[in-house]
N, C-alpha and C positions, 0 to 999 in steps of 0.2 A: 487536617483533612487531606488525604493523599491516595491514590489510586491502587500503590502496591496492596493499602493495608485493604483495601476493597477487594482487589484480587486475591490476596491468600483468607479471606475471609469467603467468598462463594468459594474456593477451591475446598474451604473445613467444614462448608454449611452444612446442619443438618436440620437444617430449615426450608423454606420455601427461597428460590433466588430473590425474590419481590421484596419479601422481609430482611434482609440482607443490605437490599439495595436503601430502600426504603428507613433504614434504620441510619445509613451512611450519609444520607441525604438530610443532615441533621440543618433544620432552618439558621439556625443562630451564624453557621460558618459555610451556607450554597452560595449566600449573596456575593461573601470575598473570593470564594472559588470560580464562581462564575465569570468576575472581572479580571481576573488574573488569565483565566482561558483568553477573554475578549482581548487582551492583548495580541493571542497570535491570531484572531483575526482577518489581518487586513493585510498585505503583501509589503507594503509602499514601509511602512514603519521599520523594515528591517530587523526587528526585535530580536531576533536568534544571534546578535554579535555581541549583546553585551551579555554580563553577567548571570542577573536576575531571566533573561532568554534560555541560558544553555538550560539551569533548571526546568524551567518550562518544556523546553524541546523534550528532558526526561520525562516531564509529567503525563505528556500529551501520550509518549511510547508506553506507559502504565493504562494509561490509562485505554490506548489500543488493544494490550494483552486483555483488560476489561470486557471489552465490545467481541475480541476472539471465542472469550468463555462463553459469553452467554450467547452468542449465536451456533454455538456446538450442536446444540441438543436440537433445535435454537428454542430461545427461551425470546420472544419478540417483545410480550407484553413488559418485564423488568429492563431487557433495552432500550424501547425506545421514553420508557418511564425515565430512568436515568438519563440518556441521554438529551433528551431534550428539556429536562429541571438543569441542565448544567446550560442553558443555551443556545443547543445544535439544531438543525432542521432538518428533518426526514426529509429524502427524496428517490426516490424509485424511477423515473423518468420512462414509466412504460408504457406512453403514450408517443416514445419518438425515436430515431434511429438508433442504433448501439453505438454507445459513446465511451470509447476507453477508460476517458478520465473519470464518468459516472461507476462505470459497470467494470462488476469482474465478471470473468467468463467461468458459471461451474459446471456447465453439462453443454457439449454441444452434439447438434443434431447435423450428422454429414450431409449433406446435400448431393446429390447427383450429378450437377454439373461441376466443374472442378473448381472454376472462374465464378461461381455463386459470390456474392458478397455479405458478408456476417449481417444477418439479420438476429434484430430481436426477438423472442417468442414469448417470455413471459420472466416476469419479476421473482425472484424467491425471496430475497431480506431486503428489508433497504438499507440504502445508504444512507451517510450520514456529513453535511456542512456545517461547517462555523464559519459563517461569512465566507470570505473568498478562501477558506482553506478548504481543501478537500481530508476528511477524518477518517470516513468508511465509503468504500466504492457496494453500491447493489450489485450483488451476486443474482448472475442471469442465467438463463437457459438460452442458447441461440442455435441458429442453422448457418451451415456456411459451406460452400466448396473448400475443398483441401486444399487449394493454391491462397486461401485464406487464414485459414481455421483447422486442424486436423484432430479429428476425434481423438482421445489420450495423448496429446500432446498440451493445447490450446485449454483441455480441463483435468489434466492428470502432472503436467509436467512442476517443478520446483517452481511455485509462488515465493519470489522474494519480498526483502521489507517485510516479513509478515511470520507470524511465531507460531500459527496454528489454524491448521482447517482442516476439516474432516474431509477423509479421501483423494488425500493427496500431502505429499510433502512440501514444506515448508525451509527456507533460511533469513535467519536475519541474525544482529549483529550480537542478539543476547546468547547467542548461543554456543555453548561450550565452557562459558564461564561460571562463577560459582554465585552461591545465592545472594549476596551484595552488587558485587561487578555486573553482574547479567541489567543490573535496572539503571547504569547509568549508559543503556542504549538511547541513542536521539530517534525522535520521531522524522518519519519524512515529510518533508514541506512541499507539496503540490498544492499549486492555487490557480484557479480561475479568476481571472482577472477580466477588467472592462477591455484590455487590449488581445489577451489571447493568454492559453494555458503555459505555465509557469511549473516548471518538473524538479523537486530534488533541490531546491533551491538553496538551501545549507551547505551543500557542498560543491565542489571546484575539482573535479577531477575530470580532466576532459573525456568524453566518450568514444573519443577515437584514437588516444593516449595523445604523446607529446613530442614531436618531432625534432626537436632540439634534443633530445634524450635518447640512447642506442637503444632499441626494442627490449635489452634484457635488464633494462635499468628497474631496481625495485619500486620507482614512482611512474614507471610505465604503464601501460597494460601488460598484462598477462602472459604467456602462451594461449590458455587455453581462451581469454578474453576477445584477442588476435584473431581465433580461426571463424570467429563469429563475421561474417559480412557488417559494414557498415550501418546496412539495411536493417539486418537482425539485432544489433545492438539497439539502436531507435527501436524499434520494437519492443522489444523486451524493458528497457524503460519508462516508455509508457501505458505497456501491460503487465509490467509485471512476472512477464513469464513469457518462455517463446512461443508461440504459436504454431510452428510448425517444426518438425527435425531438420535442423541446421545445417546448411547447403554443403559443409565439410564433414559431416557422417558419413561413413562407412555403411554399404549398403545392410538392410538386416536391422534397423532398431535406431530407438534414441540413443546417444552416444551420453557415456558415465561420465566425461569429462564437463558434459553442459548444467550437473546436476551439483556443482559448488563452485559457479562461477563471482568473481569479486568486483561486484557490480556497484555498490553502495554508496561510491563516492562520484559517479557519471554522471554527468551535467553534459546537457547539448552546448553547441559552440553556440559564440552572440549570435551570431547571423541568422540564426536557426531558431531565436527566441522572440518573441514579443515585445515591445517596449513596454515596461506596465509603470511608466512614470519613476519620479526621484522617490 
C-alpha cells in the first residue's frame, strides 16, 4: 500500500475518483498504513533521522501529490473520504483570524486602505492535521491592503513545497527529474506544537545564509536568495509564497528572478523558534 501507486491510478482512472480511492483503501492493510502515518505525528519523536523516517518523509510527499489531484477539480467528497480513513482531521478554521500556518491564500480581495490587515473572508477546501503535523493548509479567499497582501502576487505568485494548483505556478523539489527520482522528494515538516509553530523542521539551512562562509560559497544563499530582505524570506517561509513584489524589483512588475528561488532547505535561526521540548 503506497501513495505513488494511488496517484498514477486517479491520474489513469476511468472511473469515478471515489472508486479509486475506495478500492486503495483496502481494510486488511489501512490499519498498518495508518500507524506507520501516526509516527510522524508528534514533533518531540524526531522520527525523520532515522531510517524507516526518511521513507516516510517520501510517503507523506506521495501522498501530498494525492490531496494536489483531487483538489484540482476539487473533487472534496473522495478527499476528505481518504484522508481522514488514513487518520487526519479536517480543519477550515473559518471561524477565526487568517492563520498562515492553517491557510493558503487563493484569491485575495484588495482593500482600499493600504495598511488593511489580511482578513479572512471565506473557506474554499480544507485543510488537513495529523496530530501536531501540519499536511494540507485551507485555501482561503481574503482582503487585505497591499502593504500586506497584493492582489496577483499574495495569490498568483510561485507556491513553493507544492507540485500543483490550479491558477498559479508551482515549485518543489520533484521537479525536473524523471519518473523514479521525482518520488524520492521529502515532504515538509511544519508542526504546531503546545509551545509554538515549528517550520521545515527536516532541514538546517539557515535562512539568512552562513556568515562564516564568503556569500558566493555554494552552501550559502544564493544571489538571487540574497536580494530578498530578511523580512521577505520569513515571509515567504511561512507562506509559502511572497506576498508582495520584493523590495529589490525593478519598478514595472514582479521580478523573473523571485519565480525559482532555492528555498527548501530554510530553517529560522534558534532564537526565532519555540522550544517544543526534547
Amino acid at each position: 500500500m503506497n501513495a505513488r501507486t494511488l496517484y498514477e491510478a486517479l491520474l489513469d482512472a476511468d472511473r469515478p475518483h471515489r472508486d479509486v480511492v475506495d478500492a486503495w483503501l483496502r481494510p486488511s492493510a489501512t490499519a498498518d498504513y495508518r500507524a506507520r502515518l501516526r509516527t510522524a505525528a508528534v514533533h518531540r519523536t524526531r522520527w525523520w533521522g532515522t531510517e524507516d523516517g526518511r521513507g516516510l518523509l517520501e510517503e507523506l510527499y506521495a501522498l501530498g501529490r494525492v490531496a494536489d489531484l483531487l483538489l484540482l477539480e476539487p473533487q472534496l467528497p473522495p478527499y476528505l473520504a481518504l484522508f481522514t480513513a488514513l487518520g487526519m482531521a479536517p480543519c477550515t478554521a473559518a471561524d477565526t483570524a487568517f492563520d498562515p500556518f492553517r491557510h493558503e491564500i487563493a484569491e485575495v480581495e484588495q482593500a482600499e486602505d493600504p495598511d488593511a490587515p489580511i482578513e479572512l473572508l471565506d473557506v474554499r477546501t480544507p485543510g488537513l492535521m495529523l496530530g501536531e503535523l501540519l499536511f494540507t493548509r485551507a485555501r482561503v479567499r481574503v482582503r487585505a491592503g497591499a502593504a500586506h497582501a497584493e492582489r496577483g502576487v499574495a495569490d498568483r505568485s510561485v507556491l513553493y513545497w507544492t507540485h500543483r494548483r490550479a491558477h498559479r505556478p508551482t515549485r518543489d523539489l520533484s521537479q525536473g527529474w524523471g519518473g523514479n527520482s521525482q518520488w524520492r522528494t521529502d515532504f515538509r515538516l511544519d508542526y504546531r506544537t503546545p509551545h509554538g509553530d515549528l517550520l521545515n523542521v527536516a532541514e538546517d539551512r539557515p535562512i539568512d545564509g552562513r556568515p562564516d562562509l564568503h556569500p558566493d560559497d555554494p552552501a550559502n544563499l544564493g544571489p538571487e536568495e540574497r536580494r530578498l530582505t530578511p523580512a521577505e524570506r520569513r515571509e515567504l517561509l511561512r507562506h509559502r509564497c511572497l506576498l508582495r513584489t520584493p523590495a529589490a524589483a525593478r519598478p514595472g512588475g514582479f521580478p523573473a528572478w523571485a519565480e525559482d528561488l532555492w528555498v527548501y532547505g530554510w530553517r529560522l535561526p534558534a532564537a526565532e523558534e519555540p522550544s517544543a521540548g526534547a
